[in-house]
Structure formats: structure tokens, C-alpha cells
N, C-alpha and C positions, 0 to 999 in steps of 0.2 A: 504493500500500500504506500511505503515512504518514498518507495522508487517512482512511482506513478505520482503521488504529489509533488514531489519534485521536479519532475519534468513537465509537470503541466503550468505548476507559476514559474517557469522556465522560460516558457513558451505565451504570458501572460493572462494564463486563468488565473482566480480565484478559487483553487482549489484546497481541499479537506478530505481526511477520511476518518472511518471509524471503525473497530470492531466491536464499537463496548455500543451494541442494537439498541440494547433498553432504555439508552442515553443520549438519544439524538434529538428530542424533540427538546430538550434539557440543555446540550449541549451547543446546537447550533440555532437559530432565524430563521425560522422558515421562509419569511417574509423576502432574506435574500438568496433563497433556493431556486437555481435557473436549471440547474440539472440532478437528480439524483441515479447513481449507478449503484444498482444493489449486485454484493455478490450470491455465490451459490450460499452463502450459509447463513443468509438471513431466512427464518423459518418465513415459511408459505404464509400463516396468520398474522403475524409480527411486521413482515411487510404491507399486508393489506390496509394494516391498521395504521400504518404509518406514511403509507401512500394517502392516505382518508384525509391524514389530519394535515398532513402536508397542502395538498389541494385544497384542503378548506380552506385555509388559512391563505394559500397563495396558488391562486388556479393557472398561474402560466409556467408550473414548473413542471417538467418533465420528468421520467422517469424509464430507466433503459435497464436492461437485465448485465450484467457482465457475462461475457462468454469465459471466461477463465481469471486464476490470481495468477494475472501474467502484467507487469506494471507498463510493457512498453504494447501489449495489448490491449489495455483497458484506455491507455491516454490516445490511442487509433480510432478506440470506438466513440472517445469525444469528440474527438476532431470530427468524423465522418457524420457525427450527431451537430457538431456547431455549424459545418462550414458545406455541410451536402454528400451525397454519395457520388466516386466517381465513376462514369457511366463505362459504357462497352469493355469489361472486366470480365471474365469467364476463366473457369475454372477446368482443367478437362485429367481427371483423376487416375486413365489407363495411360496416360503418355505424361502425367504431372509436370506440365506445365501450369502459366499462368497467359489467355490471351487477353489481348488490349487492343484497342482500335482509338486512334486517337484523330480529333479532326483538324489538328494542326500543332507544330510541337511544344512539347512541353518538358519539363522536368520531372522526372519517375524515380519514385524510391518504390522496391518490393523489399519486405520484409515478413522473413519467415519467424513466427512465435509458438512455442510450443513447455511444455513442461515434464522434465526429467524428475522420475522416482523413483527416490530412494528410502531406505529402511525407514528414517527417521518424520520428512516432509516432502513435498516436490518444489524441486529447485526449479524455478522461471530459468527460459533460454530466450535469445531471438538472435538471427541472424540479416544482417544487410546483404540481401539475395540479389540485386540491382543498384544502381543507382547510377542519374544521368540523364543528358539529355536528349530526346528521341522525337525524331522527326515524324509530320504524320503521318499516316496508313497504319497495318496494323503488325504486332511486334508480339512477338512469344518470348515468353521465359521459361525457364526449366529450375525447379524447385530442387534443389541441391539432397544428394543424401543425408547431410547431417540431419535435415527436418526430417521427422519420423513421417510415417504413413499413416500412423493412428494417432490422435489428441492433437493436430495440428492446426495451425491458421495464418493465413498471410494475409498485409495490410499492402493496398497498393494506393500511395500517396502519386494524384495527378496535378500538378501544381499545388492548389490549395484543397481542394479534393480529394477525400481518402472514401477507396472500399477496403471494407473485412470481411474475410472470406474464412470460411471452414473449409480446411483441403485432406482433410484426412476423418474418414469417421472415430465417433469417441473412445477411448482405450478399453481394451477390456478387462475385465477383473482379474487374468490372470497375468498381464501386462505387467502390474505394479507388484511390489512387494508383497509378501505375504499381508493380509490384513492386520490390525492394531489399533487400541487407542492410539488416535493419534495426540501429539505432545497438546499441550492446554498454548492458544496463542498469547504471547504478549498484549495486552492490553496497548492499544493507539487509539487516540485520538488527536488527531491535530487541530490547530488553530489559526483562524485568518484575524488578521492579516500576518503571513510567512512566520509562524510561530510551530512548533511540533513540542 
């Protein structure tokens, strides 16, 4: 989560995050809530109820699911959420690639995101797959091995423009580690303005 808040008032959001759920409407303003990105381990009910009050309180704030705790993930799925999705991006999963059709050139970042597990937690990875500038018509990429084939995602930034794409279906359970409690997380929450 520190990695993703960092890089996003980096990049000049107003960015926060939280693990500590029960303490959000406590901790932050709803009033200056333009986005909320819930992850996977906000319970189903706990979100509804916080989606509810959020909106009451301030009906132009959004709300987007995280596709993974992956920090240069999640700050792709802002972008793509603040500044628009970029268009003619496809995915083709028996030849993994990435294609693109551009209507005049631009600047292309692809970037492969994915999460390594081990005994203990999964360790967030991303890799700069491209980058550069490409003239228009349309251009392929080929999604390197290091990105796995299962639990994977690539961000294709078009100028100001990002898509996320899911390019590998989800891991399977015998993928990762034997199962476990997993460790109790550290308590975060941070604070605007650029406070942690």
C-alpha cells in the first residue's frame, strides 16, 4: 500500500491508504473522497456499508475494486480510472502478446504486474515490458517469460491513457505455497497531506 501511495503523490494525487477497515469513516473526509479503491480483503458487508455512507455523505465519489496488492498495479488502475481507458489494446493469450492500434504516435509504456508466492506473503513484481515511442498503425508486443501465465496483468500506458488488462487467468491453489495462516498485517494508515 506505501508503494502505491507513494507513487501516486509522486505523480500529484492526493493519495491515502488503509488496512485498519473499521476506521475509515473515522479516519478520513468523506467529503474529500474523489476515489475509493477497495482491496480483496475488505469483507463483502463492510464494504457495502461503507460504500453507503461514503455516497451519502458525498455522491460524486467513486468507487473501483483492486484487481491485486500489487502497488504499481493498483496506481495503473487510477490512472486509467482518472484520465480514461486506452483504446484499441487487445490481448491474444495463445501467442501472448499485447496488440495496439494507434491512430497516430504516441509514447507507450507496457508493463507486466504480477505476484510471486512465497511460504510467508506474496511478494508484488512488475516488469517494464516496452517502453517508447511508436508511430501509428498497429504494433505487437510479446509479454516476456519472466511474467507468469497465471495471476498476471499488464498496464498499457498511451500517452496519458492507460489500459489494465488481465493476461493470464487466476492462480490456482496449488500454485502457491502450501496453505496457512497467513502473518496478521501491519497496521497502515496514512495521512494527507504526504504524512504516513
Amino acid at each position: 500500500m506505501r508503494e502505491a501511495v507513494a507513487t501516486l503523490r509522486a505523480r500529484g494525487y492526493g493519495a491515502n491508504a488503509t488496512n485498519r477497515f473499521d476506521r475509515v469513516l473515522d479516519d478520513y473526509d468523506a467529503t474529500d473522497l474523489d476515489l475509493v479503491l477497495f482491496g480483496g480483503q475488505v469483507p463483502h458487508d463492510l464494504r457495502a456499508r461503507l460504500e453507503a455512507a461514503i455516497a451519502g455523505t458525498n455522491p460524486r465519489t467513486r468507487f473501483l475494486s483492486g484487481l491485486g496488492g500489487i502497488g504499481s498495479l493498483l496506481v495503473a488502475q487510477v490512472e486509467e480510472h482518472t484520465h480514461g481507458t486506452a483504446p484499441g489494446i487487445a490481448h491474444e493469450p495463445h501467442t501472448r502478446t499485447l496488440g495496439m492500434t494507434l491512430s497516430r504516435s504516441a509514447r507507450v509504456v507496457v508493463t507486466g504486474h504480477w505476484a510471486e508466492y512465497t511460504p510467508s506473503e506474496p511478494v508484488p513484481r512488475s516488469i517494464t515490458v516496452s517502453e517508447g515511442e511508436l508511430p501509428a498503425g498497429t504494433h505487437l508486443v510479446e509479454v516476456p517469460d519472466e511474467v507468469p501465465e497465471r495471476g498476471a496483468f499488464a498496464s498499457v500506458r498511451i500517452g496519458e491513457r492507460t489500459r489494465v488488462l488481465r493476461i493470464g487467468p487466476a492462480p490456482r491453489p496449488d500454485d502457491g505455497p502450501a496453505p496457512g495462516a497467513p502473518p496478521a498485517p501491519e497496521p497502515v494508515t496514512t495521512r494527507h497531506p504526504w504524512t504516513s
